[in-house]
N, C-alpha and C positions, 0 to 999 in steps of 0.2 A: 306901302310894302318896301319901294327904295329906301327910305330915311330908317324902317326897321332891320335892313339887312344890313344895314353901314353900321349899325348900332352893333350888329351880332358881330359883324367883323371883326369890330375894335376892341370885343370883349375877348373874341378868340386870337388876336394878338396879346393883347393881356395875359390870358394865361400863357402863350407862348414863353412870356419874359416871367411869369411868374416861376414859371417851371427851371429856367435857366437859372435866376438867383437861389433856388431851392437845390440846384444840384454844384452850386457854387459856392454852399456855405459850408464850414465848416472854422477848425479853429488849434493849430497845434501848441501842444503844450509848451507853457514856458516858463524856462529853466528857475528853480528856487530850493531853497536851503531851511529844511524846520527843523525846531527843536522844540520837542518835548518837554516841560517842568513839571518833574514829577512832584512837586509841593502844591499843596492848595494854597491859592489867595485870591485877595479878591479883583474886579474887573481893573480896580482902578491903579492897582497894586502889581497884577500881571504886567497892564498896558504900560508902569512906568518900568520895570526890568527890561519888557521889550525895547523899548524904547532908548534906555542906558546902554543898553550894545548893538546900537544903532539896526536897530532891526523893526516890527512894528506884530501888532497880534497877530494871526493871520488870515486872510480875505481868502473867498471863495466866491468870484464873479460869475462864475461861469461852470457848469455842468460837467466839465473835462477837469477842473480842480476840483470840485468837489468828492469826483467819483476816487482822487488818485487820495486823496486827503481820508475817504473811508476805508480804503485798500490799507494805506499807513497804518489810521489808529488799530483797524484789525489784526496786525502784526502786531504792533504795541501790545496792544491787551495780549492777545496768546504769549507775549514773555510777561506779564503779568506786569506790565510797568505804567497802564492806567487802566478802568474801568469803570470810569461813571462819564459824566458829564466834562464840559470843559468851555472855555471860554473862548470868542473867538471877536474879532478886529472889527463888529457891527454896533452901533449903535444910535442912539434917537436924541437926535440934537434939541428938537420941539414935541410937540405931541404928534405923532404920526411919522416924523420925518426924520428919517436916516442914513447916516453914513457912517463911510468906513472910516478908518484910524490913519489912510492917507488922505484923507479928504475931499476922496473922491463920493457922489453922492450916490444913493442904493440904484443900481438899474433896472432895467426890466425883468431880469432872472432874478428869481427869490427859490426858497426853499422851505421855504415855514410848516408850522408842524398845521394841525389840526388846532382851527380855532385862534390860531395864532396872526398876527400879534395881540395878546390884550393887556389888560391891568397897564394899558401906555402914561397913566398919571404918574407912577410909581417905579414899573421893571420899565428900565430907560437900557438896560444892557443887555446883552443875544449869549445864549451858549447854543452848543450842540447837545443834543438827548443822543444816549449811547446806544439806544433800541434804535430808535426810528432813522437817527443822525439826520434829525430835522433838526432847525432854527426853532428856542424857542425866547424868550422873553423872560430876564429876574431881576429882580433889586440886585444893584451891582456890590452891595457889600458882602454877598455870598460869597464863598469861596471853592474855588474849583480849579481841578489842575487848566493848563494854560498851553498855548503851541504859539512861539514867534516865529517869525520866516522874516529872511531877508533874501534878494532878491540876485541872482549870478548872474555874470555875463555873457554863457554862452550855455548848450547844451554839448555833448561829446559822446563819445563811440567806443564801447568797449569792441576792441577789433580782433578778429579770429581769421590770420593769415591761414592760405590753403585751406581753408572750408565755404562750403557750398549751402547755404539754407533750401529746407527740404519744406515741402509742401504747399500753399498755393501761393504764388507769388504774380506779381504785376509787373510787363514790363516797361519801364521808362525811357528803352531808346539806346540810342549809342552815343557813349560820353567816357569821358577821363573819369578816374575815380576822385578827385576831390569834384568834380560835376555831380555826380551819383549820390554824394556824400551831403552836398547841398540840396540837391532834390530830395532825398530823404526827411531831412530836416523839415522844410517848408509842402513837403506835401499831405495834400488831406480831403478828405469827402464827406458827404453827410455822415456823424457817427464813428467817421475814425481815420487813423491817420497813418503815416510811416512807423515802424516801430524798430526796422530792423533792414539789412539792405546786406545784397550780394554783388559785387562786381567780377564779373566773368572773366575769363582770358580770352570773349572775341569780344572786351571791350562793351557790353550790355549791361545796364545797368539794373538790378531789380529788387523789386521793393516787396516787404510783409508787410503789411494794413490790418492792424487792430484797433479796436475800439476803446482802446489806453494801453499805455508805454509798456514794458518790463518793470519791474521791482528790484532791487538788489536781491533779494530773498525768493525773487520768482523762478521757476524752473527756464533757462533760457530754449529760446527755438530747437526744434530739431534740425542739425548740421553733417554734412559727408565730404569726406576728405578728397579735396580736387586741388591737385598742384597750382593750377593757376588764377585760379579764384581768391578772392578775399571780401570778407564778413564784416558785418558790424551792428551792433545794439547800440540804438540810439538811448542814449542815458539824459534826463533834465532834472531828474529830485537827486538829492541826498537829504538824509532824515537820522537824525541822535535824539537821545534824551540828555538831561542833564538836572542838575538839582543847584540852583545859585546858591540859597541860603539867604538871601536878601532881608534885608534889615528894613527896611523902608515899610511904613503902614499908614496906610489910608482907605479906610472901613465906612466912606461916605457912601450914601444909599444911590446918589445919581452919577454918568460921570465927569470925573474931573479933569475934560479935557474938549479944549473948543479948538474950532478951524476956523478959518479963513471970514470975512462975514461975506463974500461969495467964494465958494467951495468950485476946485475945479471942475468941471463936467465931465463925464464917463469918456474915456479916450477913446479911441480905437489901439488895439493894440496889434505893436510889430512883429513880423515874422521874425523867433528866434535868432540868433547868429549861432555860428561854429567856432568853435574852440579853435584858434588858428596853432596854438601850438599843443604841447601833451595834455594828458589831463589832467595836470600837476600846477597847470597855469590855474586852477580853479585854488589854490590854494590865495594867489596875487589877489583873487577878484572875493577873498572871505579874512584879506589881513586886519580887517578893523572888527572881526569879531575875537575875541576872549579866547589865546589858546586853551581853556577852562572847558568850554563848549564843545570843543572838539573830541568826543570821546571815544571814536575813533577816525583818525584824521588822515590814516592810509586806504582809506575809502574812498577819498579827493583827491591827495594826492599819490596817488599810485602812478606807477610808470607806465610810460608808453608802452603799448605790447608789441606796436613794430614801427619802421620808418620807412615814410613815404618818398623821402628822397633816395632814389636807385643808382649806387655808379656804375659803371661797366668799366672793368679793367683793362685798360689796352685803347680805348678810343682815344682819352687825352693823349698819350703815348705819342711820340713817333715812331717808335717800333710796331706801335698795333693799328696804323693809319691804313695797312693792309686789310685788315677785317672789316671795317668799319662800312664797307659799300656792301657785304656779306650779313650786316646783322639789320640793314633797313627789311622793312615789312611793308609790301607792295598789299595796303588793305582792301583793295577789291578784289582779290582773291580768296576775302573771305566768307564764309558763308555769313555772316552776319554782315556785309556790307550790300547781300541779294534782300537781307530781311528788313531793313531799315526801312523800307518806304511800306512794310505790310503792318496790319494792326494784331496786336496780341489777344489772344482769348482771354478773358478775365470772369472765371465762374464764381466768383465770390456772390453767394446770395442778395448781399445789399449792389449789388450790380447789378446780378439778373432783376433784381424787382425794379432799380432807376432807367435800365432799358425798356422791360416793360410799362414801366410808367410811364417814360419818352412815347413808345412805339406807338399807345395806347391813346395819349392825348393827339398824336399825331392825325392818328384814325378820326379824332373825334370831330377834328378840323376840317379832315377833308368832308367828312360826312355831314356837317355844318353848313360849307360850302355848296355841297351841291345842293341841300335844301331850300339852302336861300337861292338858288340857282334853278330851282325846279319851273318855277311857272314860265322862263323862259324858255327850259326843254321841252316844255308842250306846248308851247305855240312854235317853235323850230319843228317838232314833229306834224303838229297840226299843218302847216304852209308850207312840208314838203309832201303831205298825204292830199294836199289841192293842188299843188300844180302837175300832181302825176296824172290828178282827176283830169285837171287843164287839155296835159297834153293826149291824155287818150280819147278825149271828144275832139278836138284836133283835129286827129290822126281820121276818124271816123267823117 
């Protein structure tokens, strides 16, 4: 019965840790640049255009690229600028065994259609199916429109001074606004992430958690005009079409292009960075693509909407050395300096269920526990129900 209860123990620590990496996963978008070709060709014929402007077909690792990658083509198609199938950055180096066009090898997330992958002697290359937008398997001399992406250096903020985001929001605490602006970025939970962020005029930082980014073409958050507040949409895609015209043909059935003879292994990947200056620096970090590509390039580089460096007139000053003891801000006086140490409500549905799945395994621990703790509660009962016996023949 001892060596069984150490056993339950150890399992019910297990799940403790199990639950904590569960509610610890998660994975924020990062930052890239696709382009559409609306011409068909074939696998091996995309992957060299990709590849001539320095960009590669494009990967879909992971479940947050995928979904933002179906979101895209669905725009695309409704201006009617693709509709079938397309080609994308996967492919089977041996019979069974695949990887991507950076050479990095297929991981554990797949997406494959039904019955898929087959015919592996022969369709050695991966498109997407435009119904299901599964993975599926063709001889690579087919030809089909194509998406390269190449990869940015940072994500950025469409910023909306003097407005307040309305509806349910999370708060992260008291911070400066480039703090805010970086926890936005890197923040995230099972299923979703920052998408959008408020900084307050008592200095609070807060955040919108959606389960994928804004779109450029998406309706943005609902916002209300508060003088001292300031907003912002976290921005990581830009997405064009374009049409090269490429000359180059090669119509071979497998494809023609090998890695490494050992391929890197699946990285982990890092948390995004921030745009440290406007969002025009995104133009520096896309110079070695093809002004040609860019079809519309004040999308990138557009201006800053506002500046986060503030001066106050009169403090440099010797003339305005007088005010300057007059515009400090004694912040315990404010009501946001009583709320800092209290915790915020957060009714967001996938909340309420990871507390009650917290609260829930909690119970299940304790109720575990005293099980395995029972038979000592009844001989602790049993040998205090004897010696009251004890002492009342005693007494007698």
């Amino acid at each position: 019965m001892f060596r069984q209860g150490n056993k339950m123990k150890k399992f019910t620590l297990a799940l403790l840790v199990c639950n904590v990496l569960v509610m610890l996963q998660g994975k924020p978008s990062e930052p890239v640049a696709l382009y559409l070709h609306t011409e068909k060709r074939s696998w091996n014929e995309a992957n060299h255009d990709c590849q001539k402007d320095n960009m590669r077909l494009v990967t879909m690792k992971d479940s947050t690229k995928h979904q933002i990658l179906q979101d895209i083509y669905d725009e695309w198609n409704s201006q009617g600028l693709i509709s079938g199938d397309f080609w994308f950055g996967l492919f089977d180096t041996s019979t069974g065994n695949y990887s991507w066009t950076d050479c990095e090898v297929l991981g554990t997330w797949t997406s494959w259609d039904r019955r898929e992958p087959d015919v592996q002697a022969t369709d050695k290359c991966n498109r997407i199916q435009k119904d299901s937008f599964k993975w599926r398997t063709r001889h690579c001399a087919k030809e089909f429109n194509y998406i390269c992406e190449i990869a940015l250096d940072c994500c950025w903020y469409d910023t909306y001074p003097r407005k307040t985001l309305t509806g349910s929001l999370v708060s992260a605490g008291i911070m400066n606004l480039p703090g805010c602006k970086n926890h936005c970025l890197t923040k995230d939970v099972p299923d979703e992430e920052c998408a959008a962020f408020t900084f307050t005029g008592d200095d609070e930082c807060l955040l919108l958690m959606r389960n994928k980014l804004f779109l450029e073409n998406d309706t943005v958050p609902g916002m209300e005009f508060n003088t001292p507040s300031v907003s912002g949409i976290k921005r990581c895609f830009v997405y064009y079409s374009t049409n090269t015209n490429s000359r180059y043909v090669d119509s071979g059935q497998f494809p023609n292009f090998t890695c490494p003879i050992t391929p890197p292994a699946p990285t982990q990947s890092s948390s995004p960075e921030l745009c440290s200056l406007s969002p025009s620096s995104l133009c520096a970090s896309s110079s070695s693509i093809e002004p040609s590509l860019l079809s519309t390039p004040s999308t990138v580089c557009s201006e800053c909407l506002c500046n986060n460096t503030i001066s106050v007139r009169g403090i440099n000053d010797t003339s305005g050395t007088g005010y300057a003891s007059e515009l400090i801000l004694n912040k315990a006086n404010l009501s946001s300096h009583r709320r800092k140490l209290t915790s915020a409500k957060d009714s967001r549905p996938s909340a309420v269920m990871l507390g009650t799945f917290g609260c829930g395994n909690i119970a299940l621990c304790f109720v575990i526990l005293v099980i395995l703790d029972c038979s000592n509660l009844v001989e602790l009962f049993q040998s205090i129900i004897h010696s009251d016996r004890f002492i009342k023949d005693v007494n007698k």
